[in-house]
C-alpha positions as a Markdown table, in Angstrom:
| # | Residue | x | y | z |
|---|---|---|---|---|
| 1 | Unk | -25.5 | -0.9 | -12.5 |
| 2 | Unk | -27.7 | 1.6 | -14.5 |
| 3 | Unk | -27.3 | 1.9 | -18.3 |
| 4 | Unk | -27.0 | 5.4 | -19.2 |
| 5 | Unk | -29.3 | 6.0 | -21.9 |
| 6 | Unk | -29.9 | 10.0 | -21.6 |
| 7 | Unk | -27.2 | 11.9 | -23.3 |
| 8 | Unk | -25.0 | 14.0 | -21.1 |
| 9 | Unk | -24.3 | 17.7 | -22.6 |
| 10 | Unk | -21.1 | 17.9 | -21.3 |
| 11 | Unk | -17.8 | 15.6 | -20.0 |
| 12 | Unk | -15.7 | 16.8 | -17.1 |
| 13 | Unk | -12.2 | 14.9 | -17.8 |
| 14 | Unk | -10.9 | 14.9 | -14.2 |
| 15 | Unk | -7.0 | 15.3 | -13.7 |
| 16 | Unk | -5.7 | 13.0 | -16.3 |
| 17 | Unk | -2.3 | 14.1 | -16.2 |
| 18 | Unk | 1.1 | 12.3 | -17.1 |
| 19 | Unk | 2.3 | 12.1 | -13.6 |
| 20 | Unk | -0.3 | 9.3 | -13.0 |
| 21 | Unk | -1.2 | 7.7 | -16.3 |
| 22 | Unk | 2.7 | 7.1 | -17.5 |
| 23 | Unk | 6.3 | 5.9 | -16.3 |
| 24 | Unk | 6.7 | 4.4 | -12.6 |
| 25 | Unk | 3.5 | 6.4 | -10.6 |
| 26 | Unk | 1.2 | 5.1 | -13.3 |
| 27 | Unk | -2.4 | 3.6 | -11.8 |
| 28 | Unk | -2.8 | 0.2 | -11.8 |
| 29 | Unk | -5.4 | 0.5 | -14.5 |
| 30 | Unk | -3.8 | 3.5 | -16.5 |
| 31 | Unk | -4.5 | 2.3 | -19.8 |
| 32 | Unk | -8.0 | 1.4 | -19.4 |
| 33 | Unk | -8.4 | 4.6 | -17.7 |
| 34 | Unk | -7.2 | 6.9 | -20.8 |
| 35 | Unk | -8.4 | 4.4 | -23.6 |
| 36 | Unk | -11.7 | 5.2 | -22.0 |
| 37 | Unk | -11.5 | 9.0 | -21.4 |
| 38 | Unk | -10.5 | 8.9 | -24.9 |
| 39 | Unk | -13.5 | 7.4 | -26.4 |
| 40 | Unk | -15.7 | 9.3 | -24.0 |
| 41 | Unk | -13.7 | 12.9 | -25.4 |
| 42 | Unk | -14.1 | 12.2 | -28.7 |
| 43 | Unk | -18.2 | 11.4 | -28.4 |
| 44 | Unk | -18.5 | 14.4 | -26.3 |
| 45 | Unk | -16.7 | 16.1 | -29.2 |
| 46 | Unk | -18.9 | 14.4 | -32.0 |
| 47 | Unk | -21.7 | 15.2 | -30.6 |
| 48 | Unk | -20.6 | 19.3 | -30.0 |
| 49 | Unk | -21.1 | 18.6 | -25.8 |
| 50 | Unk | -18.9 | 20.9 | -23.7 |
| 51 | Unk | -15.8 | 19.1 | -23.2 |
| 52 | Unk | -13.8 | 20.3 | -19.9 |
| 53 | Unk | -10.1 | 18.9 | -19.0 |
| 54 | Unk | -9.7 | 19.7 | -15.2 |
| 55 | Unk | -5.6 | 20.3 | -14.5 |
| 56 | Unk | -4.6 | 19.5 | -10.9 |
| 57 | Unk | -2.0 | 22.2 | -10.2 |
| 58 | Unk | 0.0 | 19.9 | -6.8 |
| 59 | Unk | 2.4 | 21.7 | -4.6 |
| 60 | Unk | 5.8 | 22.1 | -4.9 |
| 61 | Unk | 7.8 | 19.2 | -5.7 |
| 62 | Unk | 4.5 | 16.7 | -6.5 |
| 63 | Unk | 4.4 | 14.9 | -9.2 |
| 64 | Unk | 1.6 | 17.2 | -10.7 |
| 65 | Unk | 3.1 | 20.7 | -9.5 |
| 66 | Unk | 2.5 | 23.3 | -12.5 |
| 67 | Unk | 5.0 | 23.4 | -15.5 |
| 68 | Unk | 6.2 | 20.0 | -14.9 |
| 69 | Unk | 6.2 | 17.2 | -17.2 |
| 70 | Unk | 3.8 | 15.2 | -15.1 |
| 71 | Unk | 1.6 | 18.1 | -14.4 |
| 72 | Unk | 0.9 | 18.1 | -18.2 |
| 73 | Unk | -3.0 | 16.7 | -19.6 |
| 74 | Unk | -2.1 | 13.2 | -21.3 |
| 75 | Unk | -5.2 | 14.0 | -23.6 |
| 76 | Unk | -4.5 | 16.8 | -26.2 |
| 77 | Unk | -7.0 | 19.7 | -25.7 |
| 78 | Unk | -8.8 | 21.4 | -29.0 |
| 79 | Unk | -9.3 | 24.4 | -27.3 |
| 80 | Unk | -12.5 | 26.4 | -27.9 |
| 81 | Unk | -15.7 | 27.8 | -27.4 |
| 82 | Unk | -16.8 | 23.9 | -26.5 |
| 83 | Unk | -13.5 | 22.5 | -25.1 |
| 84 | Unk | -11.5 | 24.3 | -22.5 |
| 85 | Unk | -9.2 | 23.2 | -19.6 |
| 86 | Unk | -10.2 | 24.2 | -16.1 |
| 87 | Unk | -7.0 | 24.3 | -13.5 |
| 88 | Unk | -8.0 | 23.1 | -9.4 |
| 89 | Unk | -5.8 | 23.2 | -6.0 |
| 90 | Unk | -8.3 | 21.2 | -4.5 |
| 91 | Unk | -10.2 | 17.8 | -4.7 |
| 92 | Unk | -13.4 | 19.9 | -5.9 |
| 93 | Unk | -13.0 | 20.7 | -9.8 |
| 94 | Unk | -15.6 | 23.8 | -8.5 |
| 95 | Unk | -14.1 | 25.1 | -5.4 |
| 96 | Unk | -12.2 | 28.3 | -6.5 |
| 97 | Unk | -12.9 | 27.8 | -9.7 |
| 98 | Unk | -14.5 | 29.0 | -12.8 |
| 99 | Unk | -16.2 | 25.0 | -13.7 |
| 100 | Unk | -20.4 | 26.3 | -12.4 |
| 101 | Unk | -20.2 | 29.7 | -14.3 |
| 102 | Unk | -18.7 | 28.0 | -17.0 |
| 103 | Unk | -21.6 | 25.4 | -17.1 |
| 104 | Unk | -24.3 | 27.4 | -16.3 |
| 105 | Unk | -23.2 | 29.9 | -19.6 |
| 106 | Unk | -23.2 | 26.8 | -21.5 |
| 107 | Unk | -26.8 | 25.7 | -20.6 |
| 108 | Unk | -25.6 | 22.6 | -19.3 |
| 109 | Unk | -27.7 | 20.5 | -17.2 |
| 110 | Unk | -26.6 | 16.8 | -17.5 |
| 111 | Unk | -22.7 | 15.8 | -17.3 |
| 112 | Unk | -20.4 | 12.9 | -17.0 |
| 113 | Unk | -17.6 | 13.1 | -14.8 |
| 114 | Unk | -14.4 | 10.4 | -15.4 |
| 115 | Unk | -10.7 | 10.6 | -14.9 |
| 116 | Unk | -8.9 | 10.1 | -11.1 |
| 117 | Unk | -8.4 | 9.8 | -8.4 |
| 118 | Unk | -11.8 | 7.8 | -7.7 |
| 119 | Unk | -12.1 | 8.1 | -4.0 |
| 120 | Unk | -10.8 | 12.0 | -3.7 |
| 121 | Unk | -11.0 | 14.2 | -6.9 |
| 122 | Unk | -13.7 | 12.0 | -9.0 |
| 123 | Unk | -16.4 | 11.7 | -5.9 |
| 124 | Unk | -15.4 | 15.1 | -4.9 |
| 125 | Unk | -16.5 | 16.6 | -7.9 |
| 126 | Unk | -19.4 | 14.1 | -8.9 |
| 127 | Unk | -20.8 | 15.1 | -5.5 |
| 128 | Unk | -20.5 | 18.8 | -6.0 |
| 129 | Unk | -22.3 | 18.7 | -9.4 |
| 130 | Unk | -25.3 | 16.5 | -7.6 |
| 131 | Unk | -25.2 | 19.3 | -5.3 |
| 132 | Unk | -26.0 | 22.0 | -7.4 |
| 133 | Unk | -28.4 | 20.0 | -9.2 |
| 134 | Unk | -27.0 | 18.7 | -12.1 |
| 135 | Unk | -27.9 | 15.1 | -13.3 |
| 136 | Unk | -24.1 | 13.4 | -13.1 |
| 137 | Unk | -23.6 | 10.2 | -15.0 |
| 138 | Unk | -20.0 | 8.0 | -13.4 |
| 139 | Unk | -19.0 | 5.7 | -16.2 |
| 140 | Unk | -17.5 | 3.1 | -13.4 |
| 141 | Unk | -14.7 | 1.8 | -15.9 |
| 142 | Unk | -13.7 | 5.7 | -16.7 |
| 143 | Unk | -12.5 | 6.4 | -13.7 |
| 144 | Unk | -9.7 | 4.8 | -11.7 |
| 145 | Unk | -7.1 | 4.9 | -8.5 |
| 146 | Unk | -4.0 | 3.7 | -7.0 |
| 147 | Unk | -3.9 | 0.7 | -4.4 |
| 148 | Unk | -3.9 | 1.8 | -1.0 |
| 149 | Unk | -0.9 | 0.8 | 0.8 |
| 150 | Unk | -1.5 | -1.5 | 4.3 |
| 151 | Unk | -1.5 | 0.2 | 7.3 |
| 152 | Unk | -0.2 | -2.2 | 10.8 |
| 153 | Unk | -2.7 | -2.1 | 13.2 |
| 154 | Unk | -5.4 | -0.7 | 10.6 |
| 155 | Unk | -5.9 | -3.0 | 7.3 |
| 156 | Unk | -4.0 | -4.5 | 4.7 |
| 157 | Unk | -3.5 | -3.1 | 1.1 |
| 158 | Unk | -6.7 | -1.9 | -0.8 |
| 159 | Unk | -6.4 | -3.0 | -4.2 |
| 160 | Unk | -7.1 | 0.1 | -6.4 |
| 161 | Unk | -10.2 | -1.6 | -8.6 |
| 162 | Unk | -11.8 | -2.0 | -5.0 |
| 163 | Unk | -10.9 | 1.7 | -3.4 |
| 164 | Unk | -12.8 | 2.6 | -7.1 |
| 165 | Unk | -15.5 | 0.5 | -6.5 |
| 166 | Unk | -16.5 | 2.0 | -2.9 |
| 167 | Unk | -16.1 | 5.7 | -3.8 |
| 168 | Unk | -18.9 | 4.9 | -6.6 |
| 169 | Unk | -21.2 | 3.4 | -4.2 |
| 170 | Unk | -22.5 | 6.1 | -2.5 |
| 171 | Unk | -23.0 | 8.0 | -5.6 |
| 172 | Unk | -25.3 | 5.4 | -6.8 |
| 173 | Unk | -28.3 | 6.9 | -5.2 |
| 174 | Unk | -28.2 | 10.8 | -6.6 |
| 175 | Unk | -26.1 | 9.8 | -9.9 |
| 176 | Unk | -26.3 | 7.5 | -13.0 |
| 177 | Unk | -23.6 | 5.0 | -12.2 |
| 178 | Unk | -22.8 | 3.2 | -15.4 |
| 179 | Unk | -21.1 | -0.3 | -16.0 |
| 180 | Unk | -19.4 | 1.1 | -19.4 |
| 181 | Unk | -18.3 | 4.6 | -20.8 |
| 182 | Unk | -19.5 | 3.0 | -23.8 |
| 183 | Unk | -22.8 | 3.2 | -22.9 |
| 184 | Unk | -22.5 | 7.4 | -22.2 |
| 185 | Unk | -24.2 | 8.7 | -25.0 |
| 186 | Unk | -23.6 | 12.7 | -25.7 |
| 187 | Unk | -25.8 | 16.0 | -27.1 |
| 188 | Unk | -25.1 | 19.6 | -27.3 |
| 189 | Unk | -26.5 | 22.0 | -24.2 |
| 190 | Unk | -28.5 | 24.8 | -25.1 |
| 191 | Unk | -26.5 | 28.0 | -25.0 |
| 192 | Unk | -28.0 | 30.4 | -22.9 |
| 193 | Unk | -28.0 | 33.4 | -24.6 |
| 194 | Unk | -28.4 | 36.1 | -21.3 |
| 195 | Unk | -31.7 | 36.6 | -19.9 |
């Protein structure tokens, strides 16, 4: 895997919410998971990077449906002009959202993406951003999934650190796919200033 050695100018904190990083419907790899968002948040922050926490908002009765306790960000926000929280309905972090105006104000060009789940929200994002051009960076240890149950007749159970593994891969050739969040190094975007 590529070390990341270009700083990123902003980090897009995908969905970690209490719902799936605490208590019984905790990932398999929960605390590895926010231990490394954590360092990643507070090098983004360092460094004066834009950082974004994107808030699932699940249907009624999910464990992530709005104004619930598992619905809440497990990582306090320090909200301002460089740190906001972006709320999604879908996989996408920017479909029907605000997150590419908010980037493209911000000057930002470069951006690594962490959080969960790997193989829906994560990829579904990370692919976006490569869409629309921006160079993504996927710390592979910052980002993280439940096991996928067996199916009769189709496969037996996926372990998580496997289902994480394969929705990296294909990002491999348009992103920066990174052993270690450790190795994600941070700088502040360029504001535009409106031309």
């Amino acid at each position: 895997m590529t070390i990341h050695t270009t700083p990123a100018q902003a980090v897009l904190v995908v969905d970690v919410q209490q719902a799936f990083v605490r208590g019984d419907g905790a990932l398999p790899e929960a605390a590895r998971l926010v231990d490394r968002t954590a360092g990643l948040i507070a090098r983004a922050r360092a460094a004066g990077a834009l950082v974004v926490h994107v808030q699932n908002d699940g249907p009624a009765g999910a464990d992530d449906e709005p104004r619930t306790a598992g619905w809440e960000l497990h990582h306090p926000v320090e909200a301002g002009p460089t740190e906001v929280v972006i709320r999604k309905t879908h996989d996408d972090a920017f479909q029907e959202t605000a997150l590419g105006g908010l980037l493209t104000a911000s000057g930002v060009r470069s951006l690594a993406v962490c959080g969960l789940m790997s193989e829906m929200c994560v990829q579904a994002t990370a692919r976006t951003a490569v869409a629309l051009g921006y160079r993504v960076v996927l710390p592979y240890d910052a980002h993280a999934t439940h096991d996928i149950p067996a199916e009769p007749g189709i496969s037996a159970a996926v372990p998580a650190a496997t289902v994480s593994r394969v929705a990296a891969w294909p990002l491999s050739r348009d992103a920066d796919v990174t052993s270690r969040a450790a190795d994600v190094t941070f700088t502040a975007a360029p504001l535009r200033t409106g031309s």
